[in-house]
C-alpha positions as CSV (number, residue, x, y, z in Angstrom):
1,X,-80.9,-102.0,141.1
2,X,-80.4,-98.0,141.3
3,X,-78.5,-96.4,138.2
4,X,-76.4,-93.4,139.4
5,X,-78.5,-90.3,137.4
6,X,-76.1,-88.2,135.1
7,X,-75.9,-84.5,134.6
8,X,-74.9,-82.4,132.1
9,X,-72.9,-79.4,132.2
10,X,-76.0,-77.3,133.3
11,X,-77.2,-79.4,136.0
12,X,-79.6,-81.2,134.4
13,X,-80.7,-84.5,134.6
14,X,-79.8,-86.9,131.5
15,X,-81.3,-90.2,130.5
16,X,-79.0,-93.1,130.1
17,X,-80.9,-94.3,127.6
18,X,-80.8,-92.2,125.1
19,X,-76.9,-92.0,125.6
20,X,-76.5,-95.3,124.8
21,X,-78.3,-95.5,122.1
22,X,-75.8,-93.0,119.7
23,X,-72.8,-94.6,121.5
24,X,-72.1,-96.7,118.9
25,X,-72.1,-94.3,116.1
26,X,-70.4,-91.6,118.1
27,X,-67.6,-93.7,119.9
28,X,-66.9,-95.1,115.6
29,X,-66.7,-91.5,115.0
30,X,-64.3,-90.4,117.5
31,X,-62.4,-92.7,117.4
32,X,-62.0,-92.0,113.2
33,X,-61.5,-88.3,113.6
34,X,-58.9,-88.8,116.3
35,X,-56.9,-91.0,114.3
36,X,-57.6,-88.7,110.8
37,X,-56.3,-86.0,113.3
38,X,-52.9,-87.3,114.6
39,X,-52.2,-88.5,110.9
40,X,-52.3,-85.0,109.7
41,X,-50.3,-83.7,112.7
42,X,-47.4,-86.8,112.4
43,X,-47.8,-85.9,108.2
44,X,-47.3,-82.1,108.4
45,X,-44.6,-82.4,111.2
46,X,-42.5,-84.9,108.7
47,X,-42.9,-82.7,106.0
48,X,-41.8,-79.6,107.7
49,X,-39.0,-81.7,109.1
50,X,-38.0,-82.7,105.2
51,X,-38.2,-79.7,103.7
52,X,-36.8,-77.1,106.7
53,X,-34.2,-74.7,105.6
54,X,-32.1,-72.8,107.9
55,X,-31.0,-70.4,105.8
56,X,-34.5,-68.7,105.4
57,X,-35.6,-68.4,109.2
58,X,-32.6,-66.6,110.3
59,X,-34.3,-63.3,111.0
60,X,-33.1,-63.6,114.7
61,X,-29.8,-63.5,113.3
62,X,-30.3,-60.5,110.9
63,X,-31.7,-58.6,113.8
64,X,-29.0,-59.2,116.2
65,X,-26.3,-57.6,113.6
66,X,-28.7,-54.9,113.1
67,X,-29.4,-53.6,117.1
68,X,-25.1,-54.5,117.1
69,X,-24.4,-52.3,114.1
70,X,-26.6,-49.6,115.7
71,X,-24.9,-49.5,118.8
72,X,-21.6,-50.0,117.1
73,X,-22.2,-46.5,115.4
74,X,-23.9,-45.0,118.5
């Protein structure tokens, strides 16, 4: 039976065996940084959901009274 060859990026040709032989190792690893990954984004997007305040990031706000006030006295 025929294997299908495999490439990589540059064209060349790449031996299945020696991909299989890290798969185990590097499929553990993904698979561990992917998951250590969306913890930290689900942990950092609670916390900024717990401690948000308003009152600080109103800078929109401040600057829409300015450009009015200066065209108010223009």
């Amino acid at each position: 039976m025929m294997q299908d060859p495999q490439f990589d990026p540059f064209g060349e040709p790449v031996a299945i065996a020696e991909t299989r032989a890290t798969a185990r190792g590097s499929r553990w690893l993904t698979r561990t940084g992917a998951g250590l990954f969306w913890t930290l984004v689900i942990v950092i997007v609670a916390a900024r959901a717990i401690y948000f305040e308003p009152g600080v990031f109103n800078g929109f706000d401040r600057a829409v009274a300015f450009a009015q006030s200066l065209l108010a006295s223009l």
